[in-house]
Structures are given as structure tokens and as C-alpha cells.
N, C-alpha and C positions, 0 to 999 in steps of 0.2 A: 504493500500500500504506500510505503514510505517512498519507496522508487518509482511508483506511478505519478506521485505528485509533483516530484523534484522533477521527472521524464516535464509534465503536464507546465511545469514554472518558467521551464527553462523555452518550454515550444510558445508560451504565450509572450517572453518576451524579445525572441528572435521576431515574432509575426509581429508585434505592437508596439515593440520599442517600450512597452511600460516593465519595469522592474518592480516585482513582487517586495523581493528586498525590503526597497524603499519607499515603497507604499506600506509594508508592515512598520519600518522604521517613522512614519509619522506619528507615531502613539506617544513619541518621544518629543515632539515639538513643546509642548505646555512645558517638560524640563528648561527646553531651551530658552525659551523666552523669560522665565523666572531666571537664570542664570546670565541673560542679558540686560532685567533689569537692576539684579544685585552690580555686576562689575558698574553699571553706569550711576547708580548711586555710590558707588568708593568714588567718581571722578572719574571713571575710565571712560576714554574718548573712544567709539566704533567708525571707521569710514566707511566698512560698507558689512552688511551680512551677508554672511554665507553657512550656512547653519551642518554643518555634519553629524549626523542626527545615529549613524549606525554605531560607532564608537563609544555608544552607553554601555553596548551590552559587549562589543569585541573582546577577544583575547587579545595577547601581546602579538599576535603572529600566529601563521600556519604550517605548521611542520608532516604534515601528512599532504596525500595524493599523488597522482603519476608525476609530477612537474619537480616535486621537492624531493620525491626518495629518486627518479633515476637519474636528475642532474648530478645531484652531492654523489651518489653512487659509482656512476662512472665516471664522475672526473676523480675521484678517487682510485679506480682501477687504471685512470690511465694515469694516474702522479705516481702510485705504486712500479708500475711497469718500464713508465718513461722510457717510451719507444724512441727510435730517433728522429722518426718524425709523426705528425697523425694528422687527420683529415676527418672535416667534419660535413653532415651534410644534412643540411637542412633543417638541423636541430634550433634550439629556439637562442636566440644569439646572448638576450639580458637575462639566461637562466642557462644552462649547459656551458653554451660557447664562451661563456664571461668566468667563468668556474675554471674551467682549463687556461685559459689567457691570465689566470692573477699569475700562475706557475711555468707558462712555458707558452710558443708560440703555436698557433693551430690553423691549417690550413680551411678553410668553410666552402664549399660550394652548396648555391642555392638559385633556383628559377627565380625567385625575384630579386631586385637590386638592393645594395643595402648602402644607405650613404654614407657618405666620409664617416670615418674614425678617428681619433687621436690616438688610438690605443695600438702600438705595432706589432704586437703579437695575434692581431689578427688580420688573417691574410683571407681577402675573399675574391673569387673569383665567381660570375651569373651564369650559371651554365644549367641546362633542361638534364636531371638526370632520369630522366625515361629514355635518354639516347646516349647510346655509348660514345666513351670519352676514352678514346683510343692513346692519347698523347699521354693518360696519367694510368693506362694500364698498367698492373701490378706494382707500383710504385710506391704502395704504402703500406709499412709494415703495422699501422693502427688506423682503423677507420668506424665513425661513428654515426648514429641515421637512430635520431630519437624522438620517436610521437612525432612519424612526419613522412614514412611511407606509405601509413594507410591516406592521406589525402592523396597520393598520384593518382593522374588520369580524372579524380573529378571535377577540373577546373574550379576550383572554389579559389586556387593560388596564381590563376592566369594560366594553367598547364593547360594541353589539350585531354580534352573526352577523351578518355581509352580505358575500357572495362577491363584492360589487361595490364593498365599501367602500374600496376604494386607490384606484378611478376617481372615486367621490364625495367624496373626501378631497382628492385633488387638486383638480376642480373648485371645489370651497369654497374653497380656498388660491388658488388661482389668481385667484378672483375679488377677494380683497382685496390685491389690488398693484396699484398702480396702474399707466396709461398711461405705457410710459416706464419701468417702475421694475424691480425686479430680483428673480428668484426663487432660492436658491440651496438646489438641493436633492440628496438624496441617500438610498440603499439599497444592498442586497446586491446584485449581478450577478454574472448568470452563468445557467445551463440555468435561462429559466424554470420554478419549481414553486411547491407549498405543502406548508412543513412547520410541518401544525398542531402546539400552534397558536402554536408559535416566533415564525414568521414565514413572508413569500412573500419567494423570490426572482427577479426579475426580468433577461429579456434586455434587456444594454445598449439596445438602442435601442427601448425598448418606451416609455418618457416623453416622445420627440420626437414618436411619435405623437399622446397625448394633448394635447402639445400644441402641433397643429400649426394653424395659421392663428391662435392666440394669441401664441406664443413662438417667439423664435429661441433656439437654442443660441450660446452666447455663448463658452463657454469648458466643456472637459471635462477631465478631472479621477480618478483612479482607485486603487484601492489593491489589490494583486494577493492574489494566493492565499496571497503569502510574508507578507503585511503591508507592503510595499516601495510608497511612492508613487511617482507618474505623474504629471507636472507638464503640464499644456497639451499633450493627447495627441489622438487619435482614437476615436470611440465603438467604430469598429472592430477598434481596437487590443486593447479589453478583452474581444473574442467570444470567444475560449479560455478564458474565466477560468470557474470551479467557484463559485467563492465569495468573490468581490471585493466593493470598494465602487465604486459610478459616484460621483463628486461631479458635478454638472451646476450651471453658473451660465446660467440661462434669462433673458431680455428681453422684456421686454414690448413688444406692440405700441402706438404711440401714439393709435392712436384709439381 
């Protein structure tokens, strides 16, 4: 019930632009205005209002969900490993790609552009990875693709339509790691579907297929329904899940 409503929240305010949120967060308004007229009786001068109404009831911060356990996660697999070089692709730049760049330099490609940086450890190059990038085959003995292949092919990112674009995505990816080198990758799991053009979600073990006679599974990795990580787990462990994250750390074969 609890996931039908949150499923039912989130569809009302893609369609409407209204936020549930902050439509419940108005119960809080009468706080606010009592506490604007306390400060303006000490003297206190206001120029303008702007009322942040959700921060009554917030915690300090959010430490759970797919965004927070597989960024910290695997930039910590890769400051452990410290390949000599790695290559990021299309992960989320102010949460992963910023995580690796405090520590070391990281190459990025992504289909859309990203604007200047002052930061020099990262290096990015705009390139469509649903087509092979012949110039950086096998060239990287560490390569990263996190919460960002299941949107290939449904144009939601400027890609083009292709119902086969998360197999040809991979493939590409897959080809530029090298012999030996390390894929660590990651999406939603759970009842394979597609919900355009959000995203696809995929059954945990549908990646070992793709890549089988290339990659061993090396190490698995999950983040549940609640947001709660799975440390060095079972791919089987995560078949119940609705709407989890798999992290998978895949190996290359050496020939």
C-alpha cells in the first residue's frame, strides 16, 4: 500500500508539477509566520520572504538509497584498487564522478555536454555510448556506468529510441576495459519492465547474462526497497526486490 502511494505521488507530480511534499509541508506555515513575527519584534529587519516550510520536521541529511550507498561504495572500490587509470560513464557527475575526482583524476564520457569545470581531474569527453568507440577500445583497466544504463535508447537524455539500447550500451562499455580490468556497474532491480521513458528496470540476474563468456561477477552488491545497503551479498538475495539497486563489480576476462 505504502508503495502504491509513493508509485501514485511521484506520477501526480511529474503530470502536474504540484508537489505533495509541499503541499503537506503547509501545515507548517502558522509556525512560520509566528517565528517571523517574534524575530521582527527583537528588531530584526526581513527584505524579502521566503518561507522553507519542510525543514520543521527534516533530519540532518540522507544516508540511504541507490545514489548514496553506490557512489560512497564504489569510489571507495576504486581508491582501494587505484587502477592507473578509470573511466566513467555517465554516472551522475555532483554525486559519483565528484567522489572519485577529490582523490584522483577520472576520465567521464556522456551523450550530453557538460560545461566548463575548474576542477582538473575531470576529464570529459560527449560521446553517444550506444555506438562503439573504437579509439578507447580496451584501454581501461577500470570502468564505471552507474544508474545510467537503464535510461539508453529511451530518449529521455537526447539518445535515440532503441529498444535494444541497454544491450548496445553495454556492449560498447564493455569493450573498452580492458583484459584483466574491472567493470563496476549498476541499475534498478527488481520485476523486469519499462517505464517510459523514466527508465527500464531490470531482473537481478539479467547482466550476468550479457555478460557471460566476457565477465565474471566478482562481487555483488544491493540496495533494497527501504534504501538499506547489502554488502557482499547474492544476486539471488535481491529477487524479491520491487525497486532496488544491483551494484555489480564484473572482471574481465584476460584474453
Amino acid at each position: 500500500m505504502k508503495k502504491a502511494l509513493k508509485r501514485s505521488a511521484r506520477f501526480l507530480q511529474r503530470v502536474t508539477g504540484l508537489d505533495p511534499k509541499a503541499l503537506a509541508n503547509a501545515r507548517y506555515f502558522p509556525r512560520y509566520w509566528r517565528e517571523l513575527q517574534a524575530f521582527r519584534a527583537q528588531g530584526g529587519t526581513v527584505e524579502r520572504l521566503w518561507p522553507i516550510l519542510g525543514d520543521y520536521h527534516d533530519s540532518s541529511g540522507s544516508a540511504s538509497g541507490h545514489y548514496f550507498h553506490q557512489d560512497l561504495l564504489v569510489a571507495q572500490f576504486i581508491y582501494t584498487a587505484n587502477p592507473d587509470a578509470h573511466l566513467d560513464v555517465a554516472s551522475r557527475i555532483d554525486g559519483f564522478v565528484a567522489h572519485v575526482a577529490t582523490f584522483r583524476a577520472i576520465d567521464v564520457l556522456d551523450i550530453r555536454r557538460l560545461p566548463p569545470t575548474a576542477h582538473a581531474n575531470i576529464r570529459f569527453v560527449q560521446a553517444d555510448l550506444m555506438q562503439p568507440q573504437p579509439e578507447l577500445q580496451a584501454r581501461y583497466p577500470s570502468v564505471s556506468c552507474l544508474h545510467a544504463l537503464e535510461h539508453f535508447g529511451l530518449g529521455r537524455y537526447t539518445d535515440s529510441i532503441d529498444v535494444n539500447g541497454h544491450r548496445k550500451g553495454f556492449d560498447a562499455i564493455a569493450a573498452l576495459v580492458a583484459p584483466g580490468g574491472v567493470f563496476y556497474l549498476s541499475f534498478p532491480v527488481g520485476r523486469s519492465r519499462v517505464e517510459f521513458n523514466a527508465h527500464r528496470v531490470f531482473a537481478p540476474g539479467e547482466p550476468l547474462e550479457w555478460a557471460d563468456g566476457r565477465f565474471t561477477l566478482e562481487r555483488f552488491d544491493y540496495v533494497d526497497d527501504a534504501g538499506a545497503l547489502h554488502v557482499s551479498a547474492k544476486v539471488e538475495d535481491a529477487a524479491a526486490l520491487d525497486y532496488g539497486c544491483g551494484i555489480y563489480t564484473l572482471r574481465k576476462a584476460d584474453q
